[in-house]
C-alpha positions as CSV (number, residue, x, y, z in Angstrom):
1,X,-64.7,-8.9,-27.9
2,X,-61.9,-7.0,-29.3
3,X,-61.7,-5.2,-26.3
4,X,-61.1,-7.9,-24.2
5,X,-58.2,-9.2,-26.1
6,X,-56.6,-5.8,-26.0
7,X,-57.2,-5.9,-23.0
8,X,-55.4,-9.7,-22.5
9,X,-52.4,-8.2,-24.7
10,X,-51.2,-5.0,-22.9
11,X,-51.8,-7.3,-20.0
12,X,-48.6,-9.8,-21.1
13,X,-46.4,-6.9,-22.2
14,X,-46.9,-5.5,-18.4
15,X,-45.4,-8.7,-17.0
16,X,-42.7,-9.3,-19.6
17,X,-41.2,-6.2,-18.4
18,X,-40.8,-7.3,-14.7
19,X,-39.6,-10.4,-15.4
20,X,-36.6,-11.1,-13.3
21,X,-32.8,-11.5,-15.0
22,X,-31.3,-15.0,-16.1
23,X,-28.4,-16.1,-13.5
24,X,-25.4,-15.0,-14.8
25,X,-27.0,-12.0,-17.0
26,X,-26.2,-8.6,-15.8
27,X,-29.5,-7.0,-15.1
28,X,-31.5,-4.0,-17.8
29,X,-31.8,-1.8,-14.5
30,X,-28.2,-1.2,-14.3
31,X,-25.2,-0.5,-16.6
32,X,-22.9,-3.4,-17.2
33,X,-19.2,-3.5,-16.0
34,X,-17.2,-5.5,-18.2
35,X,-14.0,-6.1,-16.6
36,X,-10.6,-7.2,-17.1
37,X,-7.7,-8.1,-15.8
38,X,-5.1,-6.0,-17.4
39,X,-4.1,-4.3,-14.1
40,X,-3.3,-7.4,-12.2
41,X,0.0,-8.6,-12.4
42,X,1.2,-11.8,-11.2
43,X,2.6,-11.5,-7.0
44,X,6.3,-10.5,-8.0
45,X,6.4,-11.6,-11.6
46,X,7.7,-9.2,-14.1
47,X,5.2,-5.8,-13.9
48,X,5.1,-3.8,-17.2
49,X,3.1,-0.7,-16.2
50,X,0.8,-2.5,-13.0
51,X,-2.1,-1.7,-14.0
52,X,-2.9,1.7,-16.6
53,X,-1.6,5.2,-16.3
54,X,-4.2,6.9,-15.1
55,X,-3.4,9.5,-12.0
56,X,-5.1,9.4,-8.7
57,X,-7.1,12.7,-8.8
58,X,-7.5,12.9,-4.9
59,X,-8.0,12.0,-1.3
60,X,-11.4,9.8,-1.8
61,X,-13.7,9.3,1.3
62,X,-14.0,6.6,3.8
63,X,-15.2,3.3,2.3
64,X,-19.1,2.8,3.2
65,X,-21.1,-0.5,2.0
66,X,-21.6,-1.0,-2.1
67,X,-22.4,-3.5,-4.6
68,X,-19.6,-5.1,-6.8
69,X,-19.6,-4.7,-10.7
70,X,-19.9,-7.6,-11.4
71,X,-21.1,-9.6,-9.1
72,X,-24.6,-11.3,-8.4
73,X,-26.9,-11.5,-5.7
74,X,-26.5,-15.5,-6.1
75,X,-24.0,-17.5,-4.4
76,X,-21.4,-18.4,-7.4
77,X,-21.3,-22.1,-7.9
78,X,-17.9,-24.2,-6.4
79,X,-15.3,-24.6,-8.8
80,X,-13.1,-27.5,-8.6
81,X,-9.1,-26.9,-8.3
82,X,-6.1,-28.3,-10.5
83,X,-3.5,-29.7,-7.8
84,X,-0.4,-28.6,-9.2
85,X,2.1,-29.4,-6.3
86,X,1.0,-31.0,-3.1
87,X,2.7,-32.4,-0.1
88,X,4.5,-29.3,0.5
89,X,5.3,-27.5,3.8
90,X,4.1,-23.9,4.3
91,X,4.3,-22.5,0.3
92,X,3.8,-19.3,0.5
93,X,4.3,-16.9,-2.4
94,X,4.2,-17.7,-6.4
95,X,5.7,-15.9,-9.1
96,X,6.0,-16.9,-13.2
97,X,7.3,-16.6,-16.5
98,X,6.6,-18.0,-19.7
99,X,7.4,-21.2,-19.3
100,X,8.1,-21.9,-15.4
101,X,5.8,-21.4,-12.1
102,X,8.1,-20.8,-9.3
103,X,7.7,-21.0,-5.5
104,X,8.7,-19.8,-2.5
105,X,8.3,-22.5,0.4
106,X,9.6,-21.6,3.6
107,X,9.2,-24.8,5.6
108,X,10.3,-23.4,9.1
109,X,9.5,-19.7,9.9
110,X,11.4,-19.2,12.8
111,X,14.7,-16.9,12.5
112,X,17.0,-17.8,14.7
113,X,16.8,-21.6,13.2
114,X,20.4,-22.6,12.9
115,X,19.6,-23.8,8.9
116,X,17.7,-22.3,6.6
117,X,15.1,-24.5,6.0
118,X,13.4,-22.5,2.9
119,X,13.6,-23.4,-0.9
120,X,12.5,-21.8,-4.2
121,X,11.2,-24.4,-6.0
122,X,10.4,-24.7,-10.0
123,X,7.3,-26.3,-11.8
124,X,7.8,-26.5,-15.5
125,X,4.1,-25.2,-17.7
126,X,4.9,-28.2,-19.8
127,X,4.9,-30.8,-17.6
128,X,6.6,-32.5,-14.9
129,X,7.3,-32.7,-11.0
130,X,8.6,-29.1,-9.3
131,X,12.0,-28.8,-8.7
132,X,14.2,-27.2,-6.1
133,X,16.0,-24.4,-7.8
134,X,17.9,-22.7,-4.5
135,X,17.8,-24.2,-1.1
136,X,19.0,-22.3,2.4
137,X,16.5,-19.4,2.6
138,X,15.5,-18.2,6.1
139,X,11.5,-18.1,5.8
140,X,11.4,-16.8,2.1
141,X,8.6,-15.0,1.2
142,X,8.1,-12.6,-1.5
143,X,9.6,-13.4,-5.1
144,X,9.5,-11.9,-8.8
145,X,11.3,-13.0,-11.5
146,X,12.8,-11.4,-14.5
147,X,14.4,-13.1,-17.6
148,X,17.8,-14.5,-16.3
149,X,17.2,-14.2,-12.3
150,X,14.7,-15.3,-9.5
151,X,15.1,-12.4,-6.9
152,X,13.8,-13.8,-3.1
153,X,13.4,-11.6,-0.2
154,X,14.1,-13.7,3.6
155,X,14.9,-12.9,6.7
156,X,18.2,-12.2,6.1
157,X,18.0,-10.1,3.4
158,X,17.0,-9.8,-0.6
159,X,18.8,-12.8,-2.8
160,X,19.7,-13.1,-6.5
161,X,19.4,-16.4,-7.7
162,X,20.2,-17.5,-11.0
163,X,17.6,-19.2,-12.7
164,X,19.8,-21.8,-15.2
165,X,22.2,-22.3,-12.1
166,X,20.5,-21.8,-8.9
167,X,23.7,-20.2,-7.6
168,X,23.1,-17.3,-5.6
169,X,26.6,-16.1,-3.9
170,X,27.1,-16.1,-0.1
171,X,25.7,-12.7,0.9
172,X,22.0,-10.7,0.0
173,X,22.6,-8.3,-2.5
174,X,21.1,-5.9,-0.3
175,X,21.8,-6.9,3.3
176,X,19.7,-3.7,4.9
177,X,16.2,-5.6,3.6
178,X,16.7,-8.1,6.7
179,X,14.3,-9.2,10.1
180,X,11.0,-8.5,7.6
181,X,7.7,-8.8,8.8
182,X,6.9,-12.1,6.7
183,X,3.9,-12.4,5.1
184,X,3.4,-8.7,4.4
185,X,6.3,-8.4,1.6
186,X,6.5,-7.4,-1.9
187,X,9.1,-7.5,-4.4
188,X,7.9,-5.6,-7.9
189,X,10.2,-5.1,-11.7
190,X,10.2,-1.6,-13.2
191,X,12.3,0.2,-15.4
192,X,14.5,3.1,-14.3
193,X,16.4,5.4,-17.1
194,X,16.5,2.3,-19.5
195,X,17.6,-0.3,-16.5
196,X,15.6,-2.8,-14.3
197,X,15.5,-2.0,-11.2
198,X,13.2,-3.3,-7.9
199,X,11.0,-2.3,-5.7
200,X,11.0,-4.0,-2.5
201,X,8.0,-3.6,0.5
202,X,9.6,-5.3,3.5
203,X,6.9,-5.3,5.9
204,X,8.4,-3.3,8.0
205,X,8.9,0.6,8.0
206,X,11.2,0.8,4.4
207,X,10.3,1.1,1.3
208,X,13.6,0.6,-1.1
209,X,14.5,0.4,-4.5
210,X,17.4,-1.5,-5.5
211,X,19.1,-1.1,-8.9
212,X,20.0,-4.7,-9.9
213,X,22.9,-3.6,-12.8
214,X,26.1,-4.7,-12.1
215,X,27.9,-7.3,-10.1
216,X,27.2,-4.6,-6.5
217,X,23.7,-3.4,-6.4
218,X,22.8,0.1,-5.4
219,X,20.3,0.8,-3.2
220,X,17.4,4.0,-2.2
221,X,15.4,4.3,0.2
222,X,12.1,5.8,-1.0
223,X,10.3,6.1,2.3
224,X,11.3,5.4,5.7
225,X,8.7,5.7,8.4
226,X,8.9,5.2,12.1
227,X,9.8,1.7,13.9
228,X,6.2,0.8,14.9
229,X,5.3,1.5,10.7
230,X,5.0,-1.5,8.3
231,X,5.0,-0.8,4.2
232,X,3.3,-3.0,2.1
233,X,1.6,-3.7,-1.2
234,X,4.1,-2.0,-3.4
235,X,2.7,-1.6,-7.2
236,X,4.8,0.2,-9.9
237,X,3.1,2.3,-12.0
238,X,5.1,3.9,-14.8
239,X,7.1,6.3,-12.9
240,X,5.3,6.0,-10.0
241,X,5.3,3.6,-6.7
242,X,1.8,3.3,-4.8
243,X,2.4,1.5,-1.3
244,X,0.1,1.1,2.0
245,X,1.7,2.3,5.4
246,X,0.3,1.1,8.5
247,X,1.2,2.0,12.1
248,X,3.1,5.2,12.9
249,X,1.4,8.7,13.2
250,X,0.8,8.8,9.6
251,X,-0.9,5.6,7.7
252,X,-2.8,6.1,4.6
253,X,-2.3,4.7,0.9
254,X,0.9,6.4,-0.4
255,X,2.3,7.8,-4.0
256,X,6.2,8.1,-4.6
257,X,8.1,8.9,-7.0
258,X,10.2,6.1,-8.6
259,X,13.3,8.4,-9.3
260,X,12.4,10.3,-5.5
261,X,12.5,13.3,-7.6
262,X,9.9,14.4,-4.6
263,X,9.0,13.0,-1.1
264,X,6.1,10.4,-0.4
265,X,3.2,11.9,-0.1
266,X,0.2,10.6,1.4
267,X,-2.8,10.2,-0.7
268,X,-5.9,8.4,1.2
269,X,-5.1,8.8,4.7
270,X,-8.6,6.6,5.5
271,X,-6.6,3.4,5.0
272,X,-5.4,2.7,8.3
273,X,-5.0,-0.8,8.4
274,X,-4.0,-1.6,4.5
275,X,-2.5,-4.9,4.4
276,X,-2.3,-5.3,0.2
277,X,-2.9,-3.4,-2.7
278,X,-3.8,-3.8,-6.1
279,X,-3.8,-1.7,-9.4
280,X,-6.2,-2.0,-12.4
281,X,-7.1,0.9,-14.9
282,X,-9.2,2.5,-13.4
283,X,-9.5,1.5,-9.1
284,X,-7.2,0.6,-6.4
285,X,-8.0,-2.5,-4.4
286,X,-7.2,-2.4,-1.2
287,X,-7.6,-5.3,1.7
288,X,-7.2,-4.0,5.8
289,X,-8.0,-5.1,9.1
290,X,-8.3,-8.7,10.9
291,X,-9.7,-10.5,13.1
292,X,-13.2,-10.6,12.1
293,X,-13.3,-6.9,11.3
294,X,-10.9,-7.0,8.2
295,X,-12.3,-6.1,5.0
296,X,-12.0,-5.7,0.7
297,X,-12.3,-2.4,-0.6
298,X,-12.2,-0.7,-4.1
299,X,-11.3,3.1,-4.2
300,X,-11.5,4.8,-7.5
301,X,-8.8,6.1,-8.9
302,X,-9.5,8.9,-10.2
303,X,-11.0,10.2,-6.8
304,X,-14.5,8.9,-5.4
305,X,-16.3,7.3,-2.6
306,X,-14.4,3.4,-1.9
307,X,-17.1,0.5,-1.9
308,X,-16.7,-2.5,1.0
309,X,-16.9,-5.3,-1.6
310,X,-16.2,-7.6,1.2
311,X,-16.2,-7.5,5.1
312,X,-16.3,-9.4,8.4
313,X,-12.9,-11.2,7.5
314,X,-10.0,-12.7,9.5
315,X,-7.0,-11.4,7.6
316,X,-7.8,-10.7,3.7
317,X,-4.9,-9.7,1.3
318,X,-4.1,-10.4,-2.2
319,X,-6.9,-9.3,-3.7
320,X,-7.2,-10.4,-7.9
321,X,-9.4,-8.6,-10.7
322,X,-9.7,-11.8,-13.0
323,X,-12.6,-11.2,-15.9
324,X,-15.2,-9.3,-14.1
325,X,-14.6,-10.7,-10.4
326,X,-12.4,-9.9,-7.6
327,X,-10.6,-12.6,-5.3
328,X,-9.0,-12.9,-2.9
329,X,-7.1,-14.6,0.2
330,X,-8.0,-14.9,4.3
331,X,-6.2,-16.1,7.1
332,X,-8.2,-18.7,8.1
333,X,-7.0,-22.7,9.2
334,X,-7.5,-25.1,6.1
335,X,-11.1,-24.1,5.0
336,X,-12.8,-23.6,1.5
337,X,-12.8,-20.2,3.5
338,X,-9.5,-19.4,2.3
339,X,-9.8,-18.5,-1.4
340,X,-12.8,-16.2,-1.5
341,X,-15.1,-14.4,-4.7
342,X,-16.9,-10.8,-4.0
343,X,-20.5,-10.7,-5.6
344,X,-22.5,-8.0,-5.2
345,X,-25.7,-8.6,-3.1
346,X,-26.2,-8.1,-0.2
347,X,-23.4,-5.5,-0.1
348,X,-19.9,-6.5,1.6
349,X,-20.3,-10.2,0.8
350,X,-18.2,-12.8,-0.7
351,X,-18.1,-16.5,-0.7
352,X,-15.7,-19.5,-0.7
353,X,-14.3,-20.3,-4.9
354,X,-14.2,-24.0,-3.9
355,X,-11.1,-25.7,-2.9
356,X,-9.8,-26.2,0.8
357,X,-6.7,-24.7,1.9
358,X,-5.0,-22.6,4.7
359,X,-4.7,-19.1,4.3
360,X,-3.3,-16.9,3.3
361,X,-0.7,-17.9,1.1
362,X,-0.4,-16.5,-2.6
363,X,-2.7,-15.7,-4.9
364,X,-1.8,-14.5,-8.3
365,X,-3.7,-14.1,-12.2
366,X,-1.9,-16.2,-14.8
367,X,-4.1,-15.5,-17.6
368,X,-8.0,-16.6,-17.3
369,X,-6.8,-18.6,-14.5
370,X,-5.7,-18.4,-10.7
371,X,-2.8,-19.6,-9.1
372,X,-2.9,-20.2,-5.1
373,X,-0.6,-21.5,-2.3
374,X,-2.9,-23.1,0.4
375,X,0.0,-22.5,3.7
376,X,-0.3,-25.3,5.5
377,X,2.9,-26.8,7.2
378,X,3.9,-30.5,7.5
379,X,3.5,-31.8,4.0
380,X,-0.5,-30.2,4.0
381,X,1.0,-27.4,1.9
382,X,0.4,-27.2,-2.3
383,X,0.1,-25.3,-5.2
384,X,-3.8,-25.3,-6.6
385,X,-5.1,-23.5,-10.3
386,X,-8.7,-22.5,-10.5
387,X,-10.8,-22.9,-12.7
């Protein structure tokens, strides 16, 4: 008899052990991955740092298949959006400060239009309908802000626009940052010997810095490839400028110097097809390719094999580390396709957040929330928060 229920006991501690994780729980067989989302800066807000210090320690493999940290091999539940802004006509980029969201809306994007059809508009965080701050832009795309301007990069060239007035003079300041590949632009804040200066990637084969102090900016030019080469995803990082280059003889994920003290040089030459990059403390993600073969990866940066957290897209960018997850943007027609989550099982997938929208559009962290431009033209465009 008291074998038998010795017997029945070791027989219930066996299956306890196997018993499958909660939803939601990370699981005993693997190490958790906390997360954060101290690398990922708003798309052109004000950048202190972009994501740690740490140095890239070297070239890093190709990408092959792996799970995301901390993702689950359950299909996340929908989450329902805040409409912040509808009725507008193609929004495309977002940028904030403490107490404003603002928006790039380019309406038309054709460049020979006789007007410029584009506006920057403002919604206030306390309340209220947006505003139109600046109107006259020529497909505006990327923006930042800093405390006093709203700096807008179009087709004819990079703007300064004055938040309190909206005036914004009748030239670019820097009038070389013109015919840009829209869509595939960055504008980033860093500091510079004790002054602000930017850091523009205009899509096509420039990377510049422009020092904003003074009434007649200065300009650099921190890498210039050939003309079939397009820079994108610019990130500051302390002293340092990591950027994608695609096309040309030579694409890869690049490192430069913020002062140029030394050339570009290329540091992952497997990213062929980059089309945005982000920084956090401790990886780069990086999104490339179209057309049903683009893809989401995540390179260490210390040095490493990448991981495909997502694959078989149309045309991913943006990607977001927001507490634990990764999202991001595709180019799809209006879709809960558009605004997509990474999980980690089976390897390379990712599903729809929720809300319908065209893509790409912006997609920024403002806090423990996300902020997204779903591009549609016509008055099918708005601003959306999740959750």
């Amino acid at each position: 008899m008291r074998l038998a229920l010795l017997s029945v006991l070791l027989l219930g501690v066996a299956c306890s052990s196997n018993k499958p994780p909660v939803q939601g729980e990370p699981d005993a067989s693997g190490p958790e991955d906390s997360g954060s989302d101290a690398g990922t800066q708003p798309d052109g807000g004000v950048d202190p740092g972009d994501g740690g210090s740490g140095d890239d320690g070297g070239t890093g493999a190709d990408a092959g298949p792996g799970e995301e940290d901390a993702g689950s091999c359950e299909p996340p539940p929908s989450v329902r959006e805040s409409l912040l802004v509808p009725g507008l006509n193609n929004p495309r980029r977002l940028a904030v400060d403490a107490t404003d969201i603002y928006i790039s809306e380019s309406h038309s994007l054709r460049p020979e239009a006789p007007e410029g059809e584009g506006q920057i508009l403002r919604l206030p965080r306390a309340g209220g309908g947006a505003t139109s701050v600046a109107k006259g832009f020529f497909a505006p795309d990327a923006i930042a802000v800093d405390e006093k301007n709203i700096y807008v990069l179009d087709q004819i060239g990079l703007w300064r626009v004055d938040k309190a007035t909206g005036e914004r003079g009748t030239v670019p300041i820097e009038s070389s940052l013109n015919s840009v590949i829209t869509g595939g632009t960055d504008i980033r804040i860093g500091r510079l010997s004790g002054k602000d200066v930017l850091v523009v990637a205009t899509g096509a084969r420039r990377l510049v810095r422009v020092d904003t102090t003074g009434a007649t900016p200065s300009s650099l030019v921190l890498f210039e490839g050939t003309v079939d080469t397009q820079v994108r995803g610019a990130r500051i990082d302390g002293t340092d400028v990591w950027f994608l280059v695609t096309g040309g003889t030579e694409p890869g994920l690049y490192r430069v110097p913020l002062d140029l003290d030394t050339p570009a040089q290329r540091v992952d030459a497997s990213i062929t097809t980059g089309t945005s990059l982000e920084l956090t403390p401790t990886h780069f993600l990086i999104t490339e390719g179209s057309g049903g073969t683009g893809r989401l990866i995540k390179r260490p940066r210390a040095g490493g094999e990448a991981r495909v957290l997502a694959e078989g897209l149309q045309g991913p960018l943006f990607p977001v580390e927001l507490n634990g997850a990764v999202y991001f943007k595709d180019a799809v027609p209006r879709s809960s396709a558009f605004l997509r989550r990474t999980r980690g099982c089976p390897p390379g997938t990712s599903d729809a957040v929720g809300p319908e929208g065209t893509g790409p559009g912006g997609l920024i962290a403002d806090g423990d929330t996300l902020l997204f431009t779903s591009q549609e033209s016509g008055t099918g465009g708005a601003v959306g928060r999740v959750p």
